[in-house]
N, C-alpha and C positions, 0 to 999 in steps of 0.2 A: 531353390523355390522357397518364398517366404510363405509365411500363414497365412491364408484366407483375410481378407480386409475388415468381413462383418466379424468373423469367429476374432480376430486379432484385436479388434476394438470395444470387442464386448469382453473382453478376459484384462483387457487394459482399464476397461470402467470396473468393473467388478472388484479388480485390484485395488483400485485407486479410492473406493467407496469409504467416504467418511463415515463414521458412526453419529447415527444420531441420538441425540440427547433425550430423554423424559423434562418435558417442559412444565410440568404443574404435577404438584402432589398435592393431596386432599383426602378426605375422607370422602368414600365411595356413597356414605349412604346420604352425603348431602348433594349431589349432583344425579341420584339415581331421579330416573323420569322428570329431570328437568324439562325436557322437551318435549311432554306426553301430555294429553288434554285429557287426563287421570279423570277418579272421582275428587280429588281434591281443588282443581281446578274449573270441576263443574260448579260446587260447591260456591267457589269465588266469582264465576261470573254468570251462572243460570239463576234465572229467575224461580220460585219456588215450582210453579206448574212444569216448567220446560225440564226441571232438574227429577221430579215426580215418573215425567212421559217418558224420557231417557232411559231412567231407573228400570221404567216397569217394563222398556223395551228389552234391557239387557237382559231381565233376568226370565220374560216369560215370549218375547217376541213380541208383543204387542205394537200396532201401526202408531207414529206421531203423527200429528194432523198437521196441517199445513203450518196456521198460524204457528203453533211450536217449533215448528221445523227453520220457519224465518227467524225465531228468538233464538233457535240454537245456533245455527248459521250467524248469526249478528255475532253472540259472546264469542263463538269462535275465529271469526275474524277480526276482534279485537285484542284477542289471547294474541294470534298469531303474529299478527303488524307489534304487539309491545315486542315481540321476540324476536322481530325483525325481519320477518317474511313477506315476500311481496308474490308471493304465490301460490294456490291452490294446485292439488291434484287428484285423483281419485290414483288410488293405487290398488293392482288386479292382478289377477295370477290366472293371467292365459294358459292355453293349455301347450304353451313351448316349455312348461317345467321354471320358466323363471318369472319376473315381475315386470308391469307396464305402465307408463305412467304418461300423460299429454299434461301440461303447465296452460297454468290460465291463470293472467294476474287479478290481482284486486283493482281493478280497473275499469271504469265505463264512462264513456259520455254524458253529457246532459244536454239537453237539448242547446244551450246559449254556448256551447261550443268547451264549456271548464269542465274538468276531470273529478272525476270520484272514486273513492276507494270502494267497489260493491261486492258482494256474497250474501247470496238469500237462499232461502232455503229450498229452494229447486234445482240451484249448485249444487247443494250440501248430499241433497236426495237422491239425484237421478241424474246421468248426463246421459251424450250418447257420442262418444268416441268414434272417431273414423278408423274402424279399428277391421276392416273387410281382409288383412292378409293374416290374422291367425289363424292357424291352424282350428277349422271344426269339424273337420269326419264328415262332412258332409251335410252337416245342418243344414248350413246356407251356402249358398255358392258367391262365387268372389266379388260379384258387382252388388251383393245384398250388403251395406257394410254397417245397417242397423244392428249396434250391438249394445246392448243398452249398462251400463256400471249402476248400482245400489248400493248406498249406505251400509255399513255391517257394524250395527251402535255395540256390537259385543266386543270389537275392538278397538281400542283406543287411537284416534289419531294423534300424531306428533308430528313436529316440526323435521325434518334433514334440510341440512343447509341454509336458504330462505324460501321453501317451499314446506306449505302446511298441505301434508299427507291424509287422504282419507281413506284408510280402509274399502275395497268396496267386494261386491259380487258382482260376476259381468253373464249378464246371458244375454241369448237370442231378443229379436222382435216378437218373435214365439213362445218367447218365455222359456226354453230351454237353456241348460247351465253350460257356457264358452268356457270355462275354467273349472278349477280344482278348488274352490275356496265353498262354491253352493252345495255340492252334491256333502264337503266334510260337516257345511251346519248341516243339514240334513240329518248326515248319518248321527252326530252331536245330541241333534234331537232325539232322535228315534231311542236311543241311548239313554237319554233321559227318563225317557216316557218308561221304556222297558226296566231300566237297572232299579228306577224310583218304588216302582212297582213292586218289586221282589223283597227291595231294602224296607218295605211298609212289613212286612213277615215279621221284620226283627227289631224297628223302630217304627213307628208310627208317626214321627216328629217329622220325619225326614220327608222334604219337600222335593229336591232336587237332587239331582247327582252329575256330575261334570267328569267326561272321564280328562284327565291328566295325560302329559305326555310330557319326560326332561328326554331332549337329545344329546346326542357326544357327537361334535362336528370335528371329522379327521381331516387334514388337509396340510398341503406339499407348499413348501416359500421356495421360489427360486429366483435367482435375481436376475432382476427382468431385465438388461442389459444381455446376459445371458439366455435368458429364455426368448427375446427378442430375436437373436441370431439362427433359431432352429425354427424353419418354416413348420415342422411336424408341432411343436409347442404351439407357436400361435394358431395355427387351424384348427387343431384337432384337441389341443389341450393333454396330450399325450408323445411320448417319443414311439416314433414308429421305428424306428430305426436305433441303433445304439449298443455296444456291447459293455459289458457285467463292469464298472470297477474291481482292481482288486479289492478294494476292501469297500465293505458294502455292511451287512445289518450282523455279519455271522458273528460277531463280538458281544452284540447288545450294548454295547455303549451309548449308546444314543437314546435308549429307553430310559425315559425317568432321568436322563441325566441333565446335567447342568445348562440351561438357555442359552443360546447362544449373545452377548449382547446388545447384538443389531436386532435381532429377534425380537428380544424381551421389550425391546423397547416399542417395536410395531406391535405387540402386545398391548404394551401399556396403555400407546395411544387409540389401539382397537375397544380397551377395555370401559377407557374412559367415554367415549362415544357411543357405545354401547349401554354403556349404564346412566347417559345423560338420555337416550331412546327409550327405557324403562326396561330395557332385555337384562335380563339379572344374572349375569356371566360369574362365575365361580370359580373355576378350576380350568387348568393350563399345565402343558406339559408337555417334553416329548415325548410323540410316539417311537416305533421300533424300528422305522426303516431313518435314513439320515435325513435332514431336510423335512422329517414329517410331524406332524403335532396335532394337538387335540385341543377342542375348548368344548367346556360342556357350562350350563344353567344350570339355577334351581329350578324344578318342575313346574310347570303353569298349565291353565287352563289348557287344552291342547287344540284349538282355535286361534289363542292368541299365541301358543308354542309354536303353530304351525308359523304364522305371522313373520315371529321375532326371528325366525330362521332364515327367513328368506328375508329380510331384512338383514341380518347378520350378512348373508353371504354378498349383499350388494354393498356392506359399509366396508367388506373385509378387503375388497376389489379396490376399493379408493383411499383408504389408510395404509395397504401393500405398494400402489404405484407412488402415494408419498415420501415412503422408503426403501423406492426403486427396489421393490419386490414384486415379484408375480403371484397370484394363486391360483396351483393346481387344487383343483375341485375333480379332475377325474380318479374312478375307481383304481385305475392302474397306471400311472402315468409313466412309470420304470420299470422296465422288466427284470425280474431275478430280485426285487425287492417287493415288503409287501405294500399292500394296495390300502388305500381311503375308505371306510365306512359311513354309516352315521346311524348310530346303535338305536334305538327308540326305542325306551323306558315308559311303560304305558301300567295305567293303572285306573281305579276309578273313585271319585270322592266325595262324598255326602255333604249338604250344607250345614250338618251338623257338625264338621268335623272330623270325620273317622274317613279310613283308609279302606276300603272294602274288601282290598286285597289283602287286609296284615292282622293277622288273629288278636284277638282280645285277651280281656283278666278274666273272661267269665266260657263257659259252656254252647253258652247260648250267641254269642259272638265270636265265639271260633265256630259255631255253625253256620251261621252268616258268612268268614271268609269261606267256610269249603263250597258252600254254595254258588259263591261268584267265582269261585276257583276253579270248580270242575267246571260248572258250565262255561266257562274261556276254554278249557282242555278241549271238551265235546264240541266246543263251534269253529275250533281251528282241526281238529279232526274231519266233521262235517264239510268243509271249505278250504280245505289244504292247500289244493292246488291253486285257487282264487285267490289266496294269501302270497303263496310263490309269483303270481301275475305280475303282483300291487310292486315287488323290488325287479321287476324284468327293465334291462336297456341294457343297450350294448355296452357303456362303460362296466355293468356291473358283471353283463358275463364273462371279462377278462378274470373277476374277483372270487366270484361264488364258486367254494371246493377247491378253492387255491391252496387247501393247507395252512390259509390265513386268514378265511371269513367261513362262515359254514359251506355247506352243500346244499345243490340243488332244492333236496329233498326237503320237504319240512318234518320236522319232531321237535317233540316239545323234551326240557329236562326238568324235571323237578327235586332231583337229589334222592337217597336211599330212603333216607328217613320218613319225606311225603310218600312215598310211594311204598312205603310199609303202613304208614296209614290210611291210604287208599285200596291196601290191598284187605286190610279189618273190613273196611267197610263196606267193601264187596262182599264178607262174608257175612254179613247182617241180615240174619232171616227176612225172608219176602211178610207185607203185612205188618199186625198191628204186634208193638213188642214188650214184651213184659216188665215189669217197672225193674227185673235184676237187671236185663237186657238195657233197657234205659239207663240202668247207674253205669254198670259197665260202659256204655259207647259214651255217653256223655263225659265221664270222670275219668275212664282210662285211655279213650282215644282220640275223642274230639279236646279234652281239656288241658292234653300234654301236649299240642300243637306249638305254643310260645317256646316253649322247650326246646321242643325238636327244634325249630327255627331259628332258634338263638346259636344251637350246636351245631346247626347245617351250616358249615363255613365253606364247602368243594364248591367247585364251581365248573363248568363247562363250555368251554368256550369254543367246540365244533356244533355247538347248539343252535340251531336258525331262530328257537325259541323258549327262552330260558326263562323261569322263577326263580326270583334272585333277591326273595325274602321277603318283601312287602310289593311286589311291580313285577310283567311281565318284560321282557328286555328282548325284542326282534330283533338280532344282529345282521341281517341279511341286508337292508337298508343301503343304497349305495350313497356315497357322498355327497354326491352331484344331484342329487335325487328333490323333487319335492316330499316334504313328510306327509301332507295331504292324502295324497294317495294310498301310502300303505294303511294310516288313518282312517280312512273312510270303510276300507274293506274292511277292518280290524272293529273299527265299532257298530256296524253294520252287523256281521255275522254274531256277535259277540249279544247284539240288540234283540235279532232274529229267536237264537239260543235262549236268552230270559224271556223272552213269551212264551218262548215253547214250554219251558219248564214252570212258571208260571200258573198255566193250562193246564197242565198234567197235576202239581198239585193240586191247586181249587177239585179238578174233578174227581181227587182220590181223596180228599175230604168231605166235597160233597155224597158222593156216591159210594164209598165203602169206608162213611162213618170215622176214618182214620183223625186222629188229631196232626194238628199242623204240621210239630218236630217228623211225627214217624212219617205223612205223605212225605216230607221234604225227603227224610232219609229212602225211604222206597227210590226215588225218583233218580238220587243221586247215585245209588246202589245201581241202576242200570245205565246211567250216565257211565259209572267207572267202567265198566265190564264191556259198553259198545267202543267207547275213546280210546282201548287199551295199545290200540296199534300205535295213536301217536305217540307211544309215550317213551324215550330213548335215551340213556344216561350213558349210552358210551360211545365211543370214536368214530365222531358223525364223517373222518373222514376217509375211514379205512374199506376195502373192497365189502369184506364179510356184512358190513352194515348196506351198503348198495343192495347185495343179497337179499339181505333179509329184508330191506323196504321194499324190493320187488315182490315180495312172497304177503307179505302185510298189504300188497293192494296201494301202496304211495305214490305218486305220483315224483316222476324224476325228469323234470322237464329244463335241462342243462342251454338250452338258448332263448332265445326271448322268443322269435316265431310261434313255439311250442308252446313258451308258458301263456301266450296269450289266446292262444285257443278256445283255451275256457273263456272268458271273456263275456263272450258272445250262444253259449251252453243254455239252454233250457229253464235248467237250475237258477244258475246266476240272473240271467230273465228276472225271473219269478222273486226270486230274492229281493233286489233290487225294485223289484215295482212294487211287493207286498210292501216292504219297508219306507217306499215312497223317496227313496235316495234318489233314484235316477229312473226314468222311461228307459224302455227299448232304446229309441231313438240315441239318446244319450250316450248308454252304454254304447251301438254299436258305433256312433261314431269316437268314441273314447279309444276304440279297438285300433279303428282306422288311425287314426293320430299317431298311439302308438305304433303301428308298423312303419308307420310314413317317418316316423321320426330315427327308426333303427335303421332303414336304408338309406336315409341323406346322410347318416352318422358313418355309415359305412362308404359311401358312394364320396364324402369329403375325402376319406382315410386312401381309398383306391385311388381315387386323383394327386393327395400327396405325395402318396409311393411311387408316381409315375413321375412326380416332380422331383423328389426327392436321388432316382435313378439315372435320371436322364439328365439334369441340372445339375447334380454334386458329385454323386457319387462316383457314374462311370466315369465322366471326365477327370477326377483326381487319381482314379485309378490308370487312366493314361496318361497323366503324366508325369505320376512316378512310376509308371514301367517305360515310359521315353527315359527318365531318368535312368534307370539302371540298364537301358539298353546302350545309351550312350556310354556309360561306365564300361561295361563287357568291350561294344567296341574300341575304345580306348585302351583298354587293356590288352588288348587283341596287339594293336598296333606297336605295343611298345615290348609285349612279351613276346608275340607268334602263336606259335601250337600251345606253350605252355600256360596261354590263356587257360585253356579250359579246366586245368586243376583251379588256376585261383580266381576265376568266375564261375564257378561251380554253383555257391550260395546265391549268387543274384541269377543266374537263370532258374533255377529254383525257385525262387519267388516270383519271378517273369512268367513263368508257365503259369502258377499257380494263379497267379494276379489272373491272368491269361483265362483260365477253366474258368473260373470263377463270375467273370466279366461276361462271360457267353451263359453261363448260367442262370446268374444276375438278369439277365435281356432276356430270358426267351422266358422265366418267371413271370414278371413284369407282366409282360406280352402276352402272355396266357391270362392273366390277373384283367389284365385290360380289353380280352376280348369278352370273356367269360361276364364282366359288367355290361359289355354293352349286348350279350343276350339277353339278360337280366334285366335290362333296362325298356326290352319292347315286353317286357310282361305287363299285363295292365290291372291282373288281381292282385291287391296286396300282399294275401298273407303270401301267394306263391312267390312274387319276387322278391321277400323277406326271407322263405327258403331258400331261395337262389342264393342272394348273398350270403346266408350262411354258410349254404353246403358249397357254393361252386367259387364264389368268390374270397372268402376270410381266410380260406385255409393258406391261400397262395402266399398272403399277407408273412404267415411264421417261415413261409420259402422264402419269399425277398429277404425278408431283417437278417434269417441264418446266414446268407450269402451275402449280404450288406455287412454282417459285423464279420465277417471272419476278412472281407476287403479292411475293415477297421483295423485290423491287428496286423495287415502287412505291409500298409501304407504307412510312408514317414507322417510324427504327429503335425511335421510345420507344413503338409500338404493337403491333407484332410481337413475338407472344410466345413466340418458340423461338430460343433461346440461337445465334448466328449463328457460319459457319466461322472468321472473324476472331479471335471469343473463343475458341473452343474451342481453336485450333490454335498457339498462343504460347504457349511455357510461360517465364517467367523466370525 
């Protein structure tokens, strides 16, 4: 029996793959946002007013008026045609988690029948996409398919390919938000308005505050010849099926080590593409498992960070099939090795300059960072579980508490050192404090803050939510994920928190005479004392810590059904509409998306296991037990009785193949009925329970009995491309 045709010719291409070359070297910072309609490009082709309206739009939201809107439209379709694009499009971040885009050329008629190159600024502004099959929770229903894209002047359009890109926000005829890009300005604003607010306590200069976000995007190269031959790869973006190579991440070799040079070189040409986009890519490497790696940015607004991301992930798709590679983007695409993240580095930044999260030279600006520090502690204590939601999907609960990314649970780490200055400052008498009391907190515990932080080198890497010196760092973030999402929750509650606190000073200066320093201290003094549960520096993934967050009141919401719960809470409500992020409406259809979205992910996955079984597997598996039954009887014929000593080890496998096969089927088949129960449920969240509880489980029965067929079938009959090949890249 020879090899399989598809796995034979995809191990034969793989083989054969020439290495490609790095075609242009240059310096990075003269290609960087060549292809981005920058401020310096406004510069060059806006007219003084248009360049004015723009400006004041970026920076306070402010409406362009028409006529502006046709000047801006004009310089940007002559930017675009020098650059060699012959098409518009509004680009949108539906709520399927990825990007969307309709092409429209610079083209129109004129009445005497000759062509013209047109975009005016009604293009530029407003379209309205025939866009009736994304997912909206129930906004609209499918024959409504008014869904209208808006300009977003906060980010930059740029050219890909010959299509000039615009940014946009996509909502309802109703004006409610179809995407993930409205509800994150939003939250951006409220952000503003809240963080500027607080940061006027300790500068008064300070106009604005932007909060920040640098990602670390993880992700698997397999070469798509080979990832092409596994149905489980191309549907699901994951192996459903497959057993452990021997040698796999236990070495660590692959960490940090040396690029591969096919690699480095889809690197190279990722990086330069990337940095002609304006996406400011930095750092590269391998990660821990084989085949896996990392690229992170310097930090940006976290608006256009959101952007550049998802951007990233679409250029990474077409610069990998150029060097016949695939990209896994799923949480867990291997089993028995670790899984994909996407770490989000969040912090917040004044138009002055300063870091709000990273202490000062002075007293008075390490008072400042504690301020925005505890209140992050207190608003992810306050909204724990709502933060847990924002990383919910099925790819990532293969990852969460895997030993490899955090746990469920959320807590924050901040190292010994903070948390011995946190604990002084809990014990800071209630009220007004006496000027020793004042030297002392100022000079020996708020002042030594740089210190400690310079010293605080540990780090905690079962932490879902870490301080990590000047920036909080959410590791729970799955790969595949839009960052929008956890985004939005994250400067939302964060926004919520500095009003609160806010409120509470003014009033205990108002009202009990207190000067500014001591309300602040008061405030934060029962800030520490209520947050104290989230607060956890040791091994977020050991039993005893399960414990004890059950006893602390945490919320351990291990599948997505559950963590999305909240969601649709009282709380979250109120939250979200005081803040002005999202209506009801909104949220609850956000809820619905998500379940809708964890059960097609699941109900694809149950469908390829049934292909997977019934098309590969069993059939290989009979016909190498026809193979070894033939052998035995052959043997038979030419030995007699004394067959049975030296066909001992193949009926031994025969049987075994045998158990195995019926086990295999009647798995399956329970997997397949248990879905289509599942399938007449008509509440979401219920038949999102179902497939968790009644259907996923069956999922680790089939793979167990699927790979242990993998270790007793010959390799030239087994016809799915195996971990060994897949996971080496030379």
């Amino acid at each position: 029996m020879i090899m399989s045709k598809a796995r034979f010719k995809a191990i034969t291409e793989s083989q054969n793959r020439n290495r490609i070359t790095i075609e242009e070297k240059g310096r990075r910072s003269e290609l960087f946002a060549q292809n981005v309609f920058n401020e310096e490009r406004m510069l060059q082709y806006f007219t003084k007013d248009a360049l004015q309206s723009v400006q004041s739009a970026i920076v306070s939201g402010s409406k362009i008026d028409r006529k502006i809107a046709d000047q801006v439209a004009e310089a940007m379709k002559g930017w675009a045609i020098s650059m060699g694009a012959t098409h518009y499009t509004h680009w949108f971040q539906p709520l399927t988690g990825a990007t969307a885009e309709k092409h429209d050329a610079f083209f129109d008629l004129l009445p005497n029948g000759r062509g013209l190159e047109k975009f005016g600024g009604g293009q530029l502004v407003q379209q309205e996409p025939d866009a009736s099959s994304f997912p909206s929770g129930g906004i609209r229903n499918t024959f409504e398919a008014r869904g209208y894209t808006a300009w977003d002047p906060t980010s930059p359009a740029f050219i890909y390919e010959t299509t000039l890109c615009i940014p946009t926000i996509f909502v309802s005829y109703t004006g409610e938000a179809l995407d993930n890009k409205a509800p994150l300005l939003r939250a951006l604003h409220a952000m503003d308005e809240a963080a500027t607010a607080v940061a006027k306590y300790f500068d008064k200069n300070v106009s604005k505050v932007n909060a920040t976000l640098g990602w670390e995007q993880e992700y698997f190269l397999i070469d798509k010849a080979l990832a092409n031959s596994r149905p489980d790869i191309s549907l699901t973006g994951r192996t459903l099926v497959g057993h452990s190579a021997a040698k796999g991440q236990q070495l660590d070799d692959h960490y940090f080590g040396v690029i591969p040079g096919r690699v480095l070189s889809f690197m190279s040409d990722l990086e330069k593409e990337c940095t002609k986009l304006g996406i400011p890519v930095k750092t590269r490497h391998n990660e821990v498992a084989p085949n896996q790696f990392e690229l992170a940015p310097v930090f940006e607004e976290a608006n256009l960070a959101v952007d550049h991301n998802l951007l990233l992930m679409d250029v990474m798709d077409k610069i990998a099939d150029k060097h016949s590679f695939k990209v896994l983007f799923h949480e867990k695409p291997f089993a028995g090795i670790n899984g994909s993240g996407k770490h989000n580095n969040w912090s917040l930044a004044t138009d002055t300059g300063v870091n709000l999260l990273s202490p000062g030279s002075t007293p008075m600006k390490n008072l400042q960072f504690l301020t925005f520090f505890i209140n992050t502690i207190k608003a992810v204590d306050t909204y724990e579980e709502l933060l847990r939601s924002s990383i919910a999907s099925a790819g990532n609960d293969h990852r969460l508490g895997a030993n490899e990314a955090p746990p469920a649970i959320l807590s924050i780490f901040i190292g010994t050192q903070l948390s011995r200055v946190l604990d002084e400052l809990e014990g800071v008498s209630k009220g007004k404090l006496s000027p020793e009391e004042k030297t002392e907190l100022k000079l020996n515990v708020v002042g030594k803050i740089p210190e400690i932080l310079m010293d605080n080198t540990d780090r905690n890497r079962t932490s879902p939510f870490a301080f990590t010196g000047n920036k909080f760092e959410m590791r729970g973030v799955g790969s595949q994920a839009n960052c929008a999402k956890p985004m939005t929750i994250l400067n939302t509650i964060v926004a919520k928190q500095l009003r609160a606190f806010k409120k509470e000073v003014d009033a205990l200066v108002d009202k009990k005479s207190l000067k500014k320093d001591e309300a602040i201290f008061n405030v934060l003094r029962e800030y520490i004392k209520t947050s104290k549960r989230i607060r956890f520096d040791g091994d977020g993934y050991s039993e005893a810590w399960e414990k004890e967050a059950k006893k602390r009141k945490l919320s351990n919401n291990k599948i997505t059904p559950e963590a999305l719960k909240v969601l649709t809470s009282p709380d979250t409500i109120d939250l979200f509409k005081s803040m002005k992020v999202m209506s009801e409406i909104e949220v609850n259809a956000r809820q619905e998306v998500e379940l809708e979205a964890y059960i097609l992910h699941l109900q694809i996955e149950g469908r390829v296991f049934n292909e997977l079984v019934y098309s590969y597997i069993i059939p290989a598996a009979i016909t190498y037990q026809n193979k070894l039954i033939k052998n035995v009887l052959g043997l038979k014929d030419i030995y007699g009785a004394a067959h049975k000593k030296l066909t001992e080890g193949q009926s031994n496998i025969i049987e075994k193949i045998a158990e195995h096969i019926v086990v295999l089927k009647a798995k399956t088949d329970a997997m397949t009925d248990a879905r289509k129960k599942a399938n007449q449920l008509t509440d979401s969240l219920k038949k999102a329970l179902a497939y968790a509880e009644n259907i996923k489980p069956h999922f680790d029965e089939i793979r167990y009995e699927s790979d242990k067929l993998e270790q007793l079938i010959d390799d030239q009959v087994w016809p799915l491309t195996k971990y060994r090949e897949l996971l080496f890249i030379k």
